[in-house]
Backbone as a chain_set.jsonl record, in Angstrom:
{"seq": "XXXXXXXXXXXXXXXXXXXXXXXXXXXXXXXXXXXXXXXXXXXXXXXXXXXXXXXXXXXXXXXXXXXXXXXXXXXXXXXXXXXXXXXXXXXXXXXXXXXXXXXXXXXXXXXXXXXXXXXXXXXXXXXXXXXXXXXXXXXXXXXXXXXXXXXXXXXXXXXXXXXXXXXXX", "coords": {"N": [[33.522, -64.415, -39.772], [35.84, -62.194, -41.004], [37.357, -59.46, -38.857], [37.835, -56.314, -40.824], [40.555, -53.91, -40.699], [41.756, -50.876, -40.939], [44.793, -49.784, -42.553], [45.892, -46.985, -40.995], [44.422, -47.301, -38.734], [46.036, -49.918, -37.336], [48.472, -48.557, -37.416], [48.616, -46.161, -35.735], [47.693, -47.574, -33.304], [49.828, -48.903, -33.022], [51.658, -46.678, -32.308], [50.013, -45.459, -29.982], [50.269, -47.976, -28.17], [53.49, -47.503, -27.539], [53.312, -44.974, -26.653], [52.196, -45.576, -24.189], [54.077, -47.165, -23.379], [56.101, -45.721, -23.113], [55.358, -43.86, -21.196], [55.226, -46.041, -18.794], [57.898, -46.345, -18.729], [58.841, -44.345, -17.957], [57.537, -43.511, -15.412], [58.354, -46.127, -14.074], [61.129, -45.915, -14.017], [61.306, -43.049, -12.568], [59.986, -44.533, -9.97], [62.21, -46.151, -9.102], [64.301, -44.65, -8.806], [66.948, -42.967, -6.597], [67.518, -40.383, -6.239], [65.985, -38.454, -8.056], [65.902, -36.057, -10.198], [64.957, -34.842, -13.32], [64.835, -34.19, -16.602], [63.034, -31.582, -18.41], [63.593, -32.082, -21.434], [64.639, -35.294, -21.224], [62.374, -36.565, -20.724], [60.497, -35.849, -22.598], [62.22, -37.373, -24.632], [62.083, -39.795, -23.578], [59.141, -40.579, -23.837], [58.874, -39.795, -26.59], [60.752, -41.715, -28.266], [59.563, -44.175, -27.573], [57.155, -44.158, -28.912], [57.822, -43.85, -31.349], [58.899, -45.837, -31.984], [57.08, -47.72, -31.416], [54.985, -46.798, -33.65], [56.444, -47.451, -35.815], [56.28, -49.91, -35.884], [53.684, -50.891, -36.151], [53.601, -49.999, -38.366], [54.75, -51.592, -39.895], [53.422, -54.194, -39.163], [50.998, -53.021, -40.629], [52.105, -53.244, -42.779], [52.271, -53.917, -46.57], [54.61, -54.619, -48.203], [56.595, -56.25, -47.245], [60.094, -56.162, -46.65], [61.08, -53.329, -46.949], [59.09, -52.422, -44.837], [60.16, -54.172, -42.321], [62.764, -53.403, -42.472], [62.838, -50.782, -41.368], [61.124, -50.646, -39.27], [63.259, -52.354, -37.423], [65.338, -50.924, -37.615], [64.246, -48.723, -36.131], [64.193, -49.432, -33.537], [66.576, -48.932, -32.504], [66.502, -46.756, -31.413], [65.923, -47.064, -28.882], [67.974, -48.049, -27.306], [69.47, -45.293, -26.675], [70.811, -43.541, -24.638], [69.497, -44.166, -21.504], [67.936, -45.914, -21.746], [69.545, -48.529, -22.666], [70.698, -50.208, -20.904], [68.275, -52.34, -21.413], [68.106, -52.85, -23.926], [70.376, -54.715, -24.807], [68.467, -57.122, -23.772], [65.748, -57.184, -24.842], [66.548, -56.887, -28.124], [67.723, -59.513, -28.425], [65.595, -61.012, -26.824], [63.723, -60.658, -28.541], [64.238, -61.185, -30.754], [64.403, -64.229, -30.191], [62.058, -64.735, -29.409], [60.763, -64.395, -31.98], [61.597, -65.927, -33.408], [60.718, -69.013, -34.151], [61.138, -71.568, -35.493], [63.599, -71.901, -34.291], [65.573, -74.791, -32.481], [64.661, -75.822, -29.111], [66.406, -75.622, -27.183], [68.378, -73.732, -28.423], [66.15, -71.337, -28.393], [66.305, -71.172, -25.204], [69.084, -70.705, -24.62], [69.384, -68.291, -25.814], [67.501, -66.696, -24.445], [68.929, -66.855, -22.069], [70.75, -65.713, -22.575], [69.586, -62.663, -22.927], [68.527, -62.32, -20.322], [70.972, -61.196, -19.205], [71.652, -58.649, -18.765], [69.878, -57.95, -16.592], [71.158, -58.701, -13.949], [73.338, -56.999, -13.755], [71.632, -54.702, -13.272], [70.294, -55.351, -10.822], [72.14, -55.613, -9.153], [73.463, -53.639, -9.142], [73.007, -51.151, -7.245], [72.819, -50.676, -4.32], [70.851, -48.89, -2.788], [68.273, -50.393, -2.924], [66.281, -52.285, -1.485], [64.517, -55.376, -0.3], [61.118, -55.296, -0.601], [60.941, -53.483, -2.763], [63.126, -53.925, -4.484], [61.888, -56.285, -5.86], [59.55, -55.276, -6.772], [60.774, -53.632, -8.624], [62.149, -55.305, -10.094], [60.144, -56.964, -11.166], [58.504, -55.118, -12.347], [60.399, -54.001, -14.301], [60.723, -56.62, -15.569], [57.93, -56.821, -17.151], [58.436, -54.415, -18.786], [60.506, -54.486, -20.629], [58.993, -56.989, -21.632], [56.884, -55.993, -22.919], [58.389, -54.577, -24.64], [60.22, -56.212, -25.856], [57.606, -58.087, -27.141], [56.478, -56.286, -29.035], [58.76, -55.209, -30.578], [59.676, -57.754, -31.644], [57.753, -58.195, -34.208], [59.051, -57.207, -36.166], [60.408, -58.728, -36.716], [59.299, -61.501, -37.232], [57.696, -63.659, -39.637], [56.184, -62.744, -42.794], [52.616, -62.785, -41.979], [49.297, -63.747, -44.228], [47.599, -60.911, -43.416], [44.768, -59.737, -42.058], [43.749, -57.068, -43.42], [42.339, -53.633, -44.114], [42.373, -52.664, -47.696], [44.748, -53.911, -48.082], [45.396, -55.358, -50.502]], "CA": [[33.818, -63.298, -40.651], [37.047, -61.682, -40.545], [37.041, -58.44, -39.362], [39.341, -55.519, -41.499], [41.073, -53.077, -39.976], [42.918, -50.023, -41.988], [46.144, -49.81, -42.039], [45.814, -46.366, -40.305], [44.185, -47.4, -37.889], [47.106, -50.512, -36.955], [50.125, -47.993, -36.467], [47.955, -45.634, -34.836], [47.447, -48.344, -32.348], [51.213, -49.176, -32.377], [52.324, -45.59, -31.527], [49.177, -45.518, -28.753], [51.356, -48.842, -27.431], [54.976, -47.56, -27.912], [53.515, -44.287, -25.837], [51.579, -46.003, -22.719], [55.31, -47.525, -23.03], [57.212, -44.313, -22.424], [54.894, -43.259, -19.848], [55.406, -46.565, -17.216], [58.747, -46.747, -18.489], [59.424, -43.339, -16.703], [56.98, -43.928, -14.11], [59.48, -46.985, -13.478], [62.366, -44.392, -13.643], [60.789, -42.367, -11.168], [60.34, -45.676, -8.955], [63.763, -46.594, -8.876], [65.063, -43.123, -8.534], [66.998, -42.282, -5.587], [67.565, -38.597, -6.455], [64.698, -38.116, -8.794], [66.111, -34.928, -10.965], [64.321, -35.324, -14.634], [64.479, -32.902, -17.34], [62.134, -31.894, -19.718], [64.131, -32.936, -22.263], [64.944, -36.185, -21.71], [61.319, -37.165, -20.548], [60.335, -35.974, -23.981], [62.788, -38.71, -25.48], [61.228, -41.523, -23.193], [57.89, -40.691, -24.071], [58.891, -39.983, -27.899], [61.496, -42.611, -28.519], [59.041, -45.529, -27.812], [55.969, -43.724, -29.643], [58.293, -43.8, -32.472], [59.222, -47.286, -32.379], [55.686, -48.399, -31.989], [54.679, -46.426, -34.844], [57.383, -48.421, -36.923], [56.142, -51.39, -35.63], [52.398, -50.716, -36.214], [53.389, -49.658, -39.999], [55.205, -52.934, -40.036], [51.965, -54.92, -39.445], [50.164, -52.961, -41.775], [52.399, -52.785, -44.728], [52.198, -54.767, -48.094], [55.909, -54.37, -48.544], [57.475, -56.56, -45.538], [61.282, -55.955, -46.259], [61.172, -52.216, -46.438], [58.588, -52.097, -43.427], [61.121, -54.854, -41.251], [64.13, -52.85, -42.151], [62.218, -49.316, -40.815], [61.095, -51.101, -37.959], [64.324, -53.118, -37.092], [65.961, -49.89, -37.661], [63.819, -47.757, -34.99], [64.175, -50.276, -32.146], [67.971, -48.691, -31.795], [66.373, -45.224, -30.624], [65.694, -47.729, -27.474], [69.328, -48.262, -26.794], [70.531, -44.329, -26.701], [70.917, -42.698, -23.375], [69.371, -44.669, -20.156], [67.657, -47.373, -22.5], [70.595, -48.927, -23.106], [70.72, -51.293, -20.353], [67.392, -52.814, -22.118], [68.677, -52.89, -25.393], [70.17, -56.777, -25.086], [67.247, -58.024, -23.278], [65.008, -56.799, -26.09], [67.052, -57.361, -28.785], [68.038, -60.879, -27.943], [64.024, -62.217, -26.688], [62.985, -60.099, -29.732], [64.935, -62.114, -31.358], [64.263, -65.154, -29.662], [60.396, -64.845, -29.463], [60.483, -64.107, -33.158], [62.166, -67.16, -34.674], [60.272, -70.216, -33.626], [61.894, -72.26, -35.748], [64.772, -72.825, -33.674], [65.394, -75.589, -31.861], [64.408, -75.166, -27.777], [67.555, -74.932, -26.579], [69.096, -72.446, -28.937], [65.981, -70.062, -28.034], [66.42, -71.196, -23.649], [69.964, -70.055, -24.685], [69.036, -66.764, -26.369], [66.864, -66.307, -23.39], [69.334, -66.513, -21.231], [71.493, -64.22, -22.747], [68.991, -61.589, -22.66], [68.537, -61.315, -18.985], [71.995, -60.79, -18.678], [71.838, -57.077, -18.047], [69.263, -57.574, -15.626], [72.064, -58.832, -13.013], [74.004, -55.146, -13.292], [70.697, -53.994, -12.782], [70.347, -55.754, -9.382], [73.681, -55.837, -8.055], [74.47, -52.344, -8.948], [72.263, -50.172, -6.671], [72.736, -51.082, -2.792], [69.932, -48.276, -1.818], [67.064, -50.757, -3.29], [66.308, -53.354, -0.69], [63.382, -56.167, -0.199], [60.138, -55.174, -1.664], [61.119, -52.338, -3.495], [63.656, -54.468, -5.019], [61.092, -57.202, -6.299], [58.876, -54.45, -7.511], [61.609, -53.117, -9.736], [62.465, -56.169, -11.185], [58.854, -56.832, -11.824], [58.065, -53.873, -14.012], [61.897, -54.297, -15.414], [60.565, -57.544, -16.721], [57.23, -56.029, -17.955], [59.117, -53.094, -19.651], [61.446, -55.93, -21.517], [58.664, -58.105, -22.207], [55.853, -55.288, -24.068], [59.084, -53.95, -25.969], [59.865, -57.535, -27.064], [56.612, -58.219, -28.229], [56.414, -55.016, -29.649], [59.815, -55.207, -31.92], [59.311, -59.012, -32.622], [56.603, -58.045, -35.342], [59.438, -56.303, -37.427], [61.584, -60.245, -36.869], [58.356, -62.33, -37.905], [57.941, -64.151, -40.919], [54.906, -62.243, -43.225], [51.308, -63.565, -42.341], [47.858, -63.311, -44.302], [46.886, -60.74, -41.977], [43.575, -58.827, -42.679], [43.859, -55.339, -43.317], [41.77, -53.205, -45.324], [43.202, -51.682, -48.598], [46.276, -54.299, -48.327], [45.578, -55.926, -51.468]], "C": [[35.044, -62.545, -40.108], [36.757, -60.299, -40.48], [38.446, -57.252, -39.999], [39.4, -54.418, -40.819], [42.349, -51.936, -40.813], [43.735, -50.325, -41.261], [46.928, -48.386, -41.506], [45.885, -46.293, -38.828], [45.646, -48.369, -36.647], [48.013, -49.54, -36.983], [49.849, -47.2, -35.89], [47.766, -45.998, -33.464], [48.548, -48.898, -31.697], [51.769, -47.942, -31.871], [51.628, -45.225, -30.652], [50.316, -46.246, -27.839], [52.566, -48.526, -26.893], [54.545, -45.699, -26.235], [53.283, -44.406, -24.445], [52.813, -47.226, -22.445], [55.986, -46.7, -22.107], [56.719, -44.119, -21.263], [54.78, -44.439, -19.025], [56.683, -46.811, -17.535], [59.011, -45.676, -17.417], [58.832, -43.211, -15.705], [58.165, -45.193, -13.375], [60.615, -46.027, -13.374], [62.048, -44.043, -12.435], [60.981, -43.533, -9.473], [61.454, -45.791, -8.276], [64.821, -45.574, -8.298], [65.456, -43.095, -7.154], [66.672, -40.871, -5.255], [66.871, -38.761, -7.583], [64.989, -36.503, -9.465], [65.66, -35.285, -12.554], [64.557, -34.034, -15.568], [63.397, -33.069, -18.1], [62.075, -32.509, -21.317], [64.059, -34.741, -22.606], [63.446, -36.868, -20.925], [60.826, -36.908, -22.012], [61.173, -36.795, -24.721], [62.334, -39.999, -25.01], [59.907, -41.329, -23.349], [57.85, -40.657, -26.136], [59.509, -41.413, -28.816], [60.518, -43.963, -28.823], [57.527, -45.101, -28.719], [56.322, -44.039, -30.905], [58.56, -45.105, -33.217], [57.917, -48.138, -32.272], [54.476, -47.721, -33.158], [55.087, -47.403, -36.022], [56.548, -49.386, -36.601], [54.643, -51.768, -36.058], [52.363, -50.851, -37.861], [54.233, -51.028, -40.603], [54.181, -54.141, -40.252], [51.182, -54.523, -40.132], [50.581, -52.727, -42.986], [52.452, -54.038, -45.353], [53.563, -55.075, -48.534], [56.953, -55.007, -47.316], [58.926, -56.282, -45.776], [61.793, -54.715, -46.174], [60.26, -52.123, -45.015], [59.437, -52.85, -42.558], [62.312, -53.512, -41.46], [64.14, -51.482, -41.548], [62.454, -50.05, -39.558], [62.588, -51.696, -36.831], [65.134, -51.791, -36.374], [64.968, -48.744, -36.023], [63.723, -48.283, -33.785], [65.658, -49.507, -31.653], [67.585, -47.553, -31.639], [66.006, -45.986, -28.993], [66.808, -47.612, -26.353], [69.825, -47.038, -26.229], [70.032, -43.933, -24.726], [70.577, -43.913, -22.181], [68.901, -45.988, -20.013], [68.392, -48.506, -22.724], [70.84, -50.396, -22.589], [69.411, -52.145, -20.539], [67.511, -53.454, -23.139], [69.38, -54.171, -25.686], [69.302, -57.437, -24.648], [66.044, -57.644, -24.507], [65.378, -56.88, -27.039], [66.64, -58.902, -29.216], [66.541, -61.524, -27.795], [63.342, -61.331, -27.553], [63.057, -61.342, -30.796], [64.405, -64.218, -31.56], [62.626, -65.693, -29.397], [60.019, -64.845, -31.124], [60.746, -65.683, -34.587], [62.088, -69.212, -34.213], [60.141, -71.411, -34.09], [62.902, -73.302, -35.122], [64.64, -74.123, -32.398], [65.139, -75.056, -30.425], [65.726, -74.836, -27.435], [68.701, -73.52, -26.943], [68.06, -71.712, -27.9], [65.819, -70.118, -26.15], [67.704, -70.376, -23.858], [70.217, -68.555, -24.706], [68.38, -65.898, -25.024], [67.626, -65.669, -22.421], [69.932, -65.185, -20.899], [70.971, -63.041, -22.569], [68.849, -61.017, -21.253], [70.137, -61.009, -18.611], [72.225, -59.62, -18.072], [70.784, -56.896, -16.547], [69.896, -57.883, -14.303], [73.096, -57.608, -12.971], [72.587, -54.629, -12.744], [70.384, -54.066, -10.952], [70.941, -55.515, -8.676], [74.388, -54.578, -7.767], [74.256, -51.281, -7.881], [72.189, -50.81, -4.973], [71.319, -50.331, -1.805], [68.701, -49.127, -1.887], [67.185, -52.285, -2.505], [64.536, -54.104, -0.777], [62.2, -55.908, -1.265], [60.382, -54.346, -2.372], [62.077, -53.088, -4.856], [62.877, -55.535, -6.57], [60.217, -56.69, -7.685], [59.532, -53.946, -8.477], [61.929, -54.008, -10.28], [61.387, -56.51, -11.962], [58.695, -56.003, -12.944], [58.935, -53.609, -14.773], [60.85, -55.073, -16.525], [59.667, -57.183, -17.584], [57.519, -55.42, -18.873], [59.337, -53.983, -21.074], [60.735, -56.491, -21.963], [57.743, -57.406, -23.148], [56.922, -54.425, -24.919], [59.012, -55.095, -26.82], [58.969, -58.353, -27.848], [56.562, -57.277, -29.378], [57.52, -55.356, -31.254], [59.613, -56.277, -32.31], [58.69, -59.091, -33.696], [57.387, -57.629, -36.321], [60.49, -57.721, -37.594], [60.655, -61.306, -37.418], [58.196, -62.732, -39.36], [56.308, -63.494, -41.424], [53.595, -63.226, -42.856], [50.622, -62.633, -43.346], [47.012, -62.344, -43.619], [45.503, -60.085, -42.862], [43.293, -57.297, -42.704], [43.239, -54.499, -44.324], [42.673, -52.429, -46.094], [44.511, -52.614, -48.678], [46.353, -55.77, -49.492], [45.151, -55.426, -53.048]], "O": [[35.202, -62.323, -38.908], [36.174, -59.71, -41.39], [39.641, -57.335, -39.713], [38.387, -53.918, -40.332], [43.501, -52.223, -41.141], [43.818, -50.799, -40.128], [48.158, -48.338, -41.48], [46.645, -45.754, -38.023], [46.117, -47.886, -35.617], [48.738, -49.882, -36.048], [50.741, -46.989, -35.069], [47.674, -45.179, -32.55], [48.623, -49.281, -30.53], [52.459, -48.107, -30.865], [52.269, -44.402, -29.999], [51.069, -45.664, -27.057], [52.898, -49.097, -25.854], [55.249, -45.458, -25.254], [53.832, -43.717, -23.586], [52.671, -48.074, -21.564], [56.323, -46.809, -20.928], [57.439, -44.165, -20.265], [54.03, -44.097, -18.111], [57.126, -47.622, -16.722], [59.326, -45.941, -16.257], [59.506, -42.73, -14.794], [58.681, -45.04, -12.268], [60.77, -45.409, -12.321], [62.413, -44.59, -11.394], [61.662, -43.427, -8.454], [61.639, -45.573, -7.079], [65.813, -45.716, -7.584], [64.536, -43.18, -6.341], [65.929, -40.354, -4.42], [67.509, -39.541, -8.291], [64.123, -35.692, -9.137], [66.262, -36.282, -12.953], [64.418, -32.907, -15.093], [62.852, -34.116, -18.449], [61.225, -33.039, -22.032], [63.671, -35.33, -23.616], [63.706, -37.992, -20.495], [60.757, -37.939, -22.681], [60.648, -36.97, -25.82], [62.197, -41.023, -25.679], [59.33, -42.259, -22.786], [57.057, -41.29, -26.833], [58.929, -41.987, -29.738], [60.56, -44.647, -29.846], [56.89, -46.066, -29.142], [55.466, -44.467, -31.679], [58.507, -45.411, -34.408], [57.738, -49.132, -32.975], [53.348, -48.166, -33.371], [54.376, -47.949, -36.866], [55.919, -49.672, -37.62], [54.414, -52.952, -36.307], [51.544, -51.482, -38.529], [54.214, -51.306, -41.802], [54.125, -54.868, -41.244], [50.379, -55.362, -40.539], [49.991, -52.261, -43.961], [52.651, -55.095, -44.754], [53.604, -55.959, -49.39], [57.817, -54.405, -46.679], [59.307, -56.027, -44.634], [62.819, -54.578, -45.507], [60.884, -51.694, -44.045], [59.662, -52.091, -41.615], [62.591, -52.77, -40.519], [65.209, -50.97, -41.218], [63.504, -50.133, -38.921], [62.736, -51.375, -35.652], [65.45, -51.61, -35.198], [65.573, -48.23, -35.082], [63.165, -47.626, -32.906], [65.88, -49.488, -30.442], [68.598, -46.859, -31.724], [65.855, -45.241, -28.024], [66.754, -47.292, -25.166], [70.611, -47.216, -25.299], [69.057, -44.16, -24.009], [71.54, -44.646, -21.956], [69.045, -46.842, -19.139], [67.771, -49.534, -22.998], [71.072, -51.406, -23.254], [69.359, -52.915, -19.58], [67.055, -54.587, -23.294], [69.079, -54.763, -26.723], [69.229, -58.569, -25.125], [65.602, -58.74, -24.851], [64.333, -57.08, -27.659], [65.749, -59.353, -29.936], [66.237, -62.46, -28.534], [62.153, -61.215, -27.258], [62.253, -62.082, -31.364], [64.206, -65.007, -32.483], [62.224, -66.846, -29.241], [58.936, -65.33, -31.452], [60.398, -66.103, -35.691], [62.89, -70.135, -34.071], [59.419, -72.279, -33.598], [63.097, -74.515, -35.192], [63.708, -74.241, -31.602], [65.346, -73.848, -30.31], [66.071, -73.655, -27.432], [69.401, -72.76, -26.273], [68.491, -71.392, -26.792], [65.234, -69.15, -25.664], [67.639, -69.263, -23.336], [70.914, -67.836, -23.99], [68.689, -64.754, -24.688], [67.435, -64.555, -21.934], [69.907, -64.292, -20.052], [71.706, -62.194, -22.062], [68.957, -59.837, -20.919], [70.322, -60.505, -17.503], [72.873, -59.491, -17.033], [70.881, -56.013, -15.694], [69.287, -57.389, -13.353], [73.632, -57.403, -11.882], [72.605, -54.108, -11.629], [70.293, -53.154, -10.13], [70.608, -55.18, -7.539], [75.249, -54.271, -6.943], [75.197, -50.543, -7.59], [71.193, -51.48, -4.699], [70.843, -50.741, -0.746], [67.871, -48.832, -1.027], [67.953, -53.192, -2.824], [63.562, -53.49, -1.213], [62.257, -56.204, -2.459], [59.476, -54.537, -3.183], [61.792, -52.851, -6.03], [63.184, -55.521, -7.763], [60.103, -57.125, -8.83], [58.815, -53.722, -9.452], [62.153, -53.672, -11.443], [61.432, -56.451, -13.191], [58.754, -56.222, -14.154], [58.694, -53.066, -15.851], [60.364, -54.699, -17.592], [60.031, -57.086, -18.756], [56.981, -55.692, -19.946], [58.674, -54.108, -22.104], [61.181, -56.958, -23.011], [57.616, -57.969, -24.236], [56.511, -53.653, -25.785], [58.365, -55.28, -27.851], [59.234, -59.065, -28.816], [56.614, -57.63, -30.556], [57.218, -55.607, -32.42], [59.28, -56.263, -33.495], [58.951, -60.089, -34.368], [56.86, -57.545, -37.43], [61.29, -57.755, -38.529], [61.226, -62.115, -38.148], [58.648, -61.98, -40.223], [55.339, -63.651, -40.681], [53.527, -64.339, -43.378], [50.873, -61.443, -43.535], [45.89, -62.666, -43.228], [45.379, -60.027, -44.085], [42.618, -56.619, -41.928], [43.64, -54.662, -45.476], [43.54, -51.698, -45.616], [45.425, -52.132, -49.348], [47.034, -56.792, -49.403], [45.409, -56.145, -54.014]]}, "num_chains": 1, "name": "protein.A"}
């Protein structure tokens, strides 16, 4: 028996996601931080920013209407990019991208792949104070970060399923 699930409840569950985002992305912030100065401000944009985009993404899986809900969603993945996000923003993109269209042949999406970690080599190379384990550990929860956005936005690059949602017929 299938079970249904409003379509309340699904973006409810994507802006839950998008916020227990914000909060280890800036826990990773914090990590990485040499000088650790934060405002209140712009912690309220990394805790809103991704609430916002897993909202979209939530109302993406539960709408009836997939090319207005993709083009919302699509559209709220670039509040990712502004300010500190930025260096994220082709690795998420790109294996959004690339996780989404499983169509393509392997090597296009090994290609696509690649391209995506590209930023994560500035990330490495740029910071001399982050040595051995500390190092490891930050790439770790990099990749994490990168990999529950790109699931995340992939849902607004997917081709419509059957899904089961109450009220969506």
């Amino acid at each position: 028996m299938t079970r249904l699930i409003s379509r309340r409840v699904v973006t409810a569950q994507g802006a839950g996601f998008g916020l227990v985002w914000g909060v280890t992305a800036r826990l990773w912030m914090r990590f990485i931080s040499t000088d650790p100065e934060f405002s209140l401000g712009g912690t309220g944009y990394i805790l809103l920013a991704p609430t916002i985009i897993g909202l979209a993404m939530g109302f993406v899986r539960a709408s009836t209407h997939p090319t207005t809900s993709r083009f919302f969603g699509a559209a709220s993945s670039i509040l990712l990019g502004m300010g500190g996000g930025i260096i994220m923003l082709p690795t998420v993109l790109l294996g959004a991208l690339c996780l989404a269209k499983r169509r393509w042949k392997w090597w296009a999406r090994v290609l696509v792949a690649l391209l995506a970690s590209v930023p994560l080599g500035g990330l490495l190379l740029d910071d001399p104070d982050h040595h051995g384990w500390k190092r490891l550990i930050m790439v770790i929860w990099y990749f994490g970060l990168c990999g529950s956005m790109i699931v995340m936005i992939s849902v607004s690059l997917r081709p419509t399923t059957g899904r089961a949602i109450e009220g969506a017929h």
